[in-house]
C-alpha positions as CSV (number, residue, x, y, z in Angstrom):
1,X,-1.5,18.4,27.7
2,X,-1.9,18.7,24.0
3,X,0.7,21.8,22.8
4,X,-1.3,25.0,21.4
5,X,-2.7,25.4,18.0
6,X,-0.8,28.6,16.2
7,X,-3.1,31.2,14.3
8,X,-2.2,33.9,12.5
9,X,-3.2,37.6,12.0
10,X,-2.2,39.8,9.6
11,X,-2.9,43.6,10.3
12,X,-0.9,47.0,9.7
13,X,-3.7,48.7,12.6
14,X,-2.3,47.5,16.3
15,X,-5.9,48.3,17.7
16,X,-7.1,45.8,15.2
17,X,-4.7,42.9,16.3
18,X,-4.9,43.7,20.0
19,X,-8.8,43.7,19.7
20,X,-8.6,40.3,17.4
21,X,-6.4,38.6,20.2
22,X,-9.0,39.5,22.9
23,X,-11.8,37.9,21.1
24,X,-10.3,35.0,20.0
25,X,-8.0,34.1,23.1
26,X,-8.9,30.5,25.5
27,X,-7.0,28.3,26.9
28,X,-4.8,26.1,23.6
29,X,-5.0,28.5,21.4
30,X,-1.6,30.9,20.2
31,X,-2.7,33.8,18.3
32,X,0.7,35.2,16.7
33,X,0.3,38.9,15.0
34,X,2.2,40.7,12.5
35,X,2.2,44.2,11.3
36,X,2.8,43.3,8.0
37,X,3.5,41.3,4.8
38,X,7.2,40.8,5.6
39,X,6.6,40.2,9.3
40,X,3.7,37.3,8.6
41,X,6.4,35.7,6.2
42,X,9.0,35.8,9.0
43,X,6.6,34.2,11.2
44,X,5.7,31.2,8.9
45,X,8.7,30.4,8.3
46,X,9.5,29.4,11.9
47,X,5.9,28.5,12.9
48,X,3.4,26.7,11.9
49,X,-0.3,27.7,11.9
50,X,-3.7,26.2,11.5
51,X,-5.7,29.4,10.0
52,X,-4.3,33.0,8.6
53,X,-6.7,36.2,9.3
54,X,-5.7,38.6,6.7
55,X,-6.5,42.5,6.0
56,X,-6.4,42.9,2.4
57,X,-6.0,46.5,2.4
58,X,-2.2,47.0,3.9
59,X,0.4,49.3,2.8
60,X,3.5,48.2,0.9
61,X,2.4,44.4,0.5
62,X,-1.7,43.9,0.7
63,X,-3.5,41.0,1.7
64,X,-3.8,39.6,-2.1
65,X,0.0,39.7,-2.4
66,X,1.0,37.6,0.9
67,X,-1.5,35.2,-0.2
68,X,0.4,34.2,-3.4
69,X,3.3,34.2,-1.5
70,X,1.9,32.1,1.1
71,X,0.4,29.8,-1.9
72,X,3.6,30.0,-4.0
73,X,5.8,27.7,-0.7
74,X,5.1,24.4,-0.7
75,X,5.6,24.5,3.3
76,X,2.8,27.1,3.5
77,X,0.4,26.6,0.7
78,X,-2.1,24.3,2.3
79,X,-2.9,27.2,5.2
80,X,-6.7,28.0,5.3
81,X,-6.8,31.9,4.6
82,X,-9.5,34.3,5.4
83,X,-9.7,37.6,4.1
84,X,-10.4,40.4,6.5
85,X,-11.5,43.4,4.5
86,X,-13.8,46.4,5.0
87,X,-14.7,47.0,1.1
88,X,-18.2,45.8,0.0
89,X,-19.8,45.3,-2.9
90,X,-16.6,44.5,-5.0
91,X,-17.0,41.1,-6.7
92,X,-14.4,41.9,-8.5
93,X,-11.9,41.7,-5.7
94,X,-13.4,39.3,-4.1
95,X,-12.8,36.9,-7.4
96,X,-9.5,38.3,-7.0
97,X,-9.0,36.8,-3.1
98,X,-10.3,33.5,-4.1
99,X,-7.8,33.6,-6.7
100,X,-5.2,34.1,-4.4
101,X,-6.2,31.4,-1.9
102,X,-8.7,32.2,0.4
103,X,-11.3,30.0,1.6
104,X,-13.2,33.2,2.8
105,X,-14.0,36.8,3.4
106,X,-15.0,38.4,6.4
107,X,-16.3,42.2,6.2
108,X,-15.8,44.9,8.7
109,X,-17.3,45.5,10.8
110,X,-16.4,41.4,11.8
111,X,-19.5,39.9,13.4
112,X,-17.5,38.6,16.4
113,X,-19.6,35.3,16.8
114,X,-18.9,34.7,13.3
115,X,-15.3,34.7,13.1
116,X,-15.0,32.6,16.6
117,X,-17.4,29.9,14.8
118,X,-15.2,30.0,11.9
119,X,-12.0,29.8,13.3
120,X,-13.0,27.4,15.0
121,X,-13.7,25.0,12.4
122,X,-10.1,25.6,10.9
123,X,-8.8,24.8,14.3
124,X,-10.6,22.0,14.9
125,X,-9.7,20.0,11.1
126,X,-6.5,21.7,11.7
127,X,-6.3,18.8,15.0
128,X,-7.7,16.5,13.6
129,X,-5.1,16.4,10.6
130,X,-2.3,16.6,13.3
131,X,-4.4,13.7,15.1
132,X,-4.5,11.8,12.0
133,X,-1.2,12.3,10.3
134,X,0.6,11.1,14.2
135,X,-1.3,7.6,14.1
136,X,-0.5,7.6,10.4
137,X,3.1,7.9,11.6
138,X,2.5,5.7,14.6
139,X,1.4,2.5,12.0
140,X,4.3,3.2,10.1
141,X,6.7,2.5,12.7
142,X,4.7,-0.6,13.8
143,X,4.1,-1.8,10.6
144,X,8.2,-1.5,9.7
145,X,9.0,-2.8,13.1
146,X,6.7,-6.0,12.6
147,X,8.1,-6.7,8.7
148,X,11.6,-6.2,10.4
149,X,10.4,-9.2,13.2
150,X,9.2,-11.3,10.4
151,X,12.6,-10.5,8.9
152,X,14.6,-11.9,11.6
153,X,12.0,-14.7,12.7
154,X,12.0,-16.3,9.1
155,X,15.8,-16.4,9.0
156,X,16.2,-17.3,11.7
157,X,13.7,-20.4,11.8
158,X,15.2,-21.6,8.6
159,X,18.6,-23.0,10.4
160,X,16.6,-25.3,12.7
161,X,14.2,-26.3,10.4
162,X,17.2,-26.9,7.9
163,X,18.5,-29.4,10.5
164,X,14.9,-31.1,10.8
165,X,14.5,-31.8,7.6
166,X,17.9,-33.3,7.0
167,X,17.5,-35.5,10.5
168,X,13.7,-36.8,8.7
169,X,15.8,-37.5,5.7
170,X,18.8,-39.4,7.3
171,X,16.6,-41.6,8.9
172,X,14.3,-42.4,5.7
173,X,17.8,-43.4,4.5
174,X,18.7,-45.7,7.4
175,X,16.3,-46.8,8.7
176,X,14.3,-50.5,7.0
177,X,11.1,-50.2,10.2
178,X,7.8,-49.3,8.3
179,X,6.7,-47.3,11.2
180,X,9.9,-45.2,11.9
181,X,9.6,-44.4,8.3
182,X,5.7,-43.3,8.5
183,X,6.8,-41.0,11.5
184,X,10.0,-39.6,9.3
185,X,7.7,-39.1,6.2
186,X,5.2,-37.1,8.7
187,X,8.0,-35.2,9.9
188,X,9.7,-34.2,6.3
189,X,6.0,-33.3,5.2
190,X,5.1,-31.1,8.0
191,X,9.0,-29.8,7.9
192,X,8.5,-28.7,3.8
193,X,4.9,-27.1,4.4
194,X,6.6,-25.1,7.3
195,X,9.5,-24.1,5.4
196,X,6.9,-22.9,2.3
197,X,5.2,-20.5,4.9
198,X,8.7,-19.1,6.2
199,X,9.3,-18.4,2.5
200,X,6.2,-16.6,2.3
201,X,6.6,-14.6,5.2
202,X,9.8,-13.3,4.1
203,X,8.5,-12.8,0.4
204,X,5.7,-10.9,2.1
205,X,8.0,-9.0,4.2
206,X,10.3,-8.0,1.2
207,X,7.1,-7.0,-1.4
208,X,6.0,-4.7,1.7
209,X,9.2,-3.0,2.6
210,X,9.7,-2.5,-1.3
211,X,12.9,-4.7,-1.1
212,X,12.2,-7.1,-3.5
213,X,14.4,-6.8,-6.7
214,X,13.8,-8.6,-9.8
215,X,17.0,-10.8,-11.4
216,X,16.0,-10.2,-15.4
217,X,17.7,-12.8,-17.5
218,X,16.7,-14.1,-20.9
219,X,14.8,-17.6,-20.3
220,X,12.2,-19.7,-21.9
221,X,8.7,-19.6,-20.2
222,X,8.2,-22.9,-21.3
223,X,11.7,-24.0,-19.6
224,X,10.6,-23.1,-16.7
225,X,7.1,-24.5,-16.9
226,X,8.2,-27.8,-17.1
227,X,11.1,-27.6,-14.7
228,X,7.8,-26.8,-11.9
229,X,5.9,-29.6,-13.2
230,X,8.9,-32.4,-12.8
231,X,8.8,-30.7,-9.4
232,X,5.4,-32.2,-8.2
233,X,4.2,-36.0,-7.8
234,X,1.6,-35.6,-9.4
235,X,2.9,-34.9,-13.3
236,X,0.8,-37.1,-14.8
237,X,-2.7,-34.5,-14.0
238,X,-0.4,-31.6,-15.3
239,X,-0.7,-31.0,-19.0
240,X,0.9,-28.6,-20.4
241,X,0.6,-27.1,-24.1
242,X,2.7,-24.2,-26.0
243,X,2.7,-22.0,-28.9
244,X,4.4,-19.0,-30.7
245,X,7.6,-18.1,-29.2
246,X,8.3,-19.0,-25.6
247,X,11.5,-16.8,-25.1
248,X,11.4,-14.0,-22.7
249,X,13.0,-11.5,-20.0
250,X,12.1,-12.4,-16.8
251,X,13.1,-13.5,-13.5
252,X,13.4,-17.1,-13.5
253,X,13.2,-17.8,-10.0
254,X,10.5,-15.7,-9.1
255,X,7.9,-16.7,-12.0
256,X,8.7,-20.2,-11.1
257,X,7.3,-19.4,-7.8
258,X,4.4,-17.9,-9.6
259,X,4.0,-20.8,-11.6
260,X,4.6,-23.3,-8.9
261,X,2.0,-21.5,-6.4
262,X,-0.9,-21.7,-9.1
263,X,0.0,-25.5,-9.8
264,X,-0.1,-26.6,-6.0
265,X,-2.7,-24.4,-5.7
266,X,-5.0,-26.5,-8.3
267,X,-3.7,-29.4,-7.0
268,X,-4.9,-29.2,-3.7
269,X,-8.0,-27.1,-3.7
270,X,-9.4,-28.5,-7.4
271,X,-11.0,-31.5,-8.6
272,X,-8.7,-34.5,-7.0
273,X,-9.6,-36.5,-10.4
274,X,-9.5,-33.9,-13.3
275,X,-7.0,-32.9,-14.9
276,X,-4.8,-29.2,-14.8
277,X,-4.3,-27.7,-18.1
278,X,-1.8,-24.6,-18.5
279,X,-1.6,-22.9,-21.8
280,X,0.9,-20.6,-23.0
281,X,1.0,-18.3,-25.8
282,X,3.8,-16.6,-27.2
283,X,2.4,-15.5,-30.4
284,X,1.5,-12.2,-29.6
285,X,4.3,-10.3,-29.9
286,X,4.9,-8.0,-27.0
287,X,3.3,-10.3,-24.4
288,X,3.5,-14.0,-23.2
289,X,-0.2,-15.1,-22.2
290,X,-0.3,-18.1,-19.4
291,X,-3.6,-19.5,-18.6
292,X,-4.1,-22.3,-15.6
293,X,-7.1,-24.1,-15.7
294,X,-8.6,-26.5,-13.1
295,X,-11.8,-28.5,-12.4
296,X,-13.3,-27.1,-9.4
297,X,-15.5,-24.0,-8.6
298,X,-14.6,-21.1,-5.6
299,X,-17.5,-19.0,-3.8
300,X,-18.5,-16.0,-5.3
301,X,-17.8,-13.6,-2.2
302,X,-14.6,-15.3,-2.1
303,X,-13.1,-14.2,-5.6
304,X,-12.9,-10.5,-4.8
305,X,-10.7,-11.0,-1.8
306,X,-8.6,-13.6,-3.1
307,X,-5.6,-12.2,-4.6
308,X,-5.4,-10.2,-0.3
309,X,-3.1,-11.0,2.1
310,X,-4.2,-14.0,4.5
311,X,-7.4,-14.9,2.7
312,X,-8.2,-18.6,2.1
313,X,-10.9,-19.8,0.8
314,X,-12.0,-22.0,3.7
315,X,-12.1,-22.8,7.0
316,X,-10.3,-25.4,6.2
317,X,-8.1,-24.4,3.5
318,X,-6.7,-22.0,6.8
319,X,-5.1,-25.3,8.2
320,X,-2.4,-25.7,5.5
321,X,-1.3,-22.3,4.8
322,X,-1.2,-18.8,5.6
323,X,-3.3,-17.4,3.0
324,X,-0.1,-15.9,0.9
325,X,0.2,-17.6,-2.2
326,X,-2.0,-15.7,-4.5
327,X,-1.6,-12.6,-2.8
328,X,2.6,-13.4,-3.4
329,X,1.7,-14.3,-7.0
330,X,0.2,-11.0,-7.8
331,X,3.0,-9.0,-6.5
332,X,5.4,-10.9,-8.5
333,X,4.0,-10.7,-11.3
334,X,3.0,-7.0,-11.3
335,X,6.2,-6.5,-10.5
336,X,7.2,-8.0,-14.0
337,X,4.8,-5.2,-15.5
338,X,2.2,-8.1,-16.0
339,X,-1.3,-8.1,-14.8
340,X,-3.2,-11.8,-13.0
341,X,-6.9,-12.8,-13.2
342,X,-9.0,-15.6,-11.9
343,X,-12.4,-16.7,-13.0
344,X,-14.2,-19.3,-11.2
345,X,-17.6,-21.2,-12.4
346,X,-19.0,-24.8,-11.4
347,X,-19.4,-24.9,-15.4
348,X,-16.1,-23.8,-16.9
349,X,-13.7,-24.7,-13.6
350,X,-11.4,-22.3,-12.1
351,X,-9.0,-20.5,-14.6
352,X,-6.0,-18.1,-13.7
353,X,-5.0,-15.7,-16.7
354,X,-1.6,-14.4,-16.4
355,X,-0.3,-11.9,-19.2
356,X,3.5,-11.2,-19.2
357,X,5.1,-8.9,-21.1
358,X,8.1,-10.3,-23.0
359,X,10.5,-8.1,-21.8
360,X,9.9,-6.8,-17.9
């Protein structure tokens, strides 16, 4: 059973509270009443309430006064307030109690039918909130229990894998049969994509849990461009041009991985027989520009999802990867300061834009 729904009246009249009870009581609903200003305070400080009914006119502390009180905590400002008053005809006060906070005024005397309809609203997006902020809660736990099993599972994969990899190389080594060296090529292969996707998984699982830090060291962009490129077979497709001044803060490691992402990436998805041109730019002053450029066109419904978690391109694109590259390269890079674009034409080619400032 869900617990009761708190609402509050305000009245210094008893008759007026009793009779305010009685028309609002059913079965979930805890009306709480105070006397006065002071009491209502007490009361919200303890409680918590979906709606406040409040007579403006009481002695010592009216209904205008509470209200700013009410407004001025930061526990109790975002209670709906509705004025109970029995002066008409007074715009002037009642621009004074929309000042104050109220969301309405209700004149004696109070259509009964009318103030059950409206507290009823209030009660009613008062439960849904609740409703809403408990599955808000409820996917936070899940969410940081699943990044803390990804946590754990990518570790822990990396010590048998480490041992794979290392068995497929010992036998390339040793052994002089052709087809036992296929078969330890296949498994070294397979073991390397695998270990990409546990890196990515535990990238992913740090960008989301905001435990990624950034190791800022002075470097040259170019450096570390061609360190990646000696890094892949295929060297001779990779050209690679520079001007203006290369030198930068950054962390090496992790725009490595940016640059290393966006060269596999236009390796294997572009044009098997065209070349890949990146271009960097260090004349500008404040900001390094890189731009990777590739032969090769993407779909157009594709490009707005593709820096997302999980997206690929293709059907099958989805049997090499998990769809975490760009998304990995965007995080990184925003989390230089910098900013990452991609456009994508059976003309022009596919082209990644990557501005850097020169300092993160």
């Amino acid at each position: 059973m869900p617990p009761s729904i708190n609402v509050l009246v305000v009245d210094d009249i008893e008759q007026n509270l009793l009779a305010t009870e009685a028309l609002l009581a059913r079965p979930g609903l805890n009306i709480l009443k105070a006397s006065s200003g002071e009491q209502a305070l007490e009361i919200l400080l303890v409680q918590e309430v979906a709606l406040a009914l409040i007579d403006v006119q009481m002695p010592q502390m009216d209904g205008f006064e509470l209200a700013e009180l009410i407004r001025g905590n930061s526990r109790t400002r975002s209670i709906p307030l509705i004025f109970l008053t029995a002066a008409t005809g007074e715009p002037q006060r009642s621009f004074q109690g929309y000042q104050a906070g109220a969301v309405d005024f209700l004149y004696k005397p109070i259509d009964s039918a009318i103030l059950r309809s409206k507290v009823e609203v209030f009660v009613e997006l008062y439960a849904q909130r609740k409703q809403i902020s408990h599955q808000l809660e409820e996917l936070r736990q899940a969410l940081q229990v699943n990044e803390m099993f990804m946590a754990v599972l990518g570790h822990d994969l990396r010590t048998p894998l480490s041992a794979v990899m290392n068995g497929a190389e010992l036998i390339l080594q040793l052994s002089a049969d052709p087809k036992v060296n296929a078969a330890a090529e296949r498994i070294r292969s397979s073991s390397l994509r695998m270990e990409k996707m546990v890196s990515q998984l535990l990238d992913v699982t740090r960008l989301r849990s905001g435990k990624l830090r950034l190791e800022l060291q002075p470097a040259s962009y170019e450096e570390v461009g061609r360190r990646i490129i000696e890094e892949f077979a295929h060297t001779d497709r990779i050209r690679m041009e520079c001007q203006g001044d290369m030198q930068g803060m950054f962390d090496v490691d992790r725009i490595g991985q940016v640059l290393a992402n966006l060269v596999g990436n236009a390796l294997q998805h572009g044009d098997p027989e065209g070349p890949i041109r990146i271009a960097m730019d260090g004349s500008r002053g404040s900001h390094v520009l890189i731009r990777i450029r590739n032969r090769g066109s993407m779909a157009a419904e594709a490009l707005a999802r593709i820096f997302e978690p999980f997206q690929t391109g293709s059907q099958e694109e989805q049997s090499v990867g998990l769809g975490l590259g760009l998304y990995i390269v965007k995080r990184f890079v925003e989390a230089h300061g910098g900013s990452v674009s991609m456009t994508s034409t059976e003309e022009q080619g596919t082209t990644f834009e990557i501005s850097l400032p020169r300092n993160a």
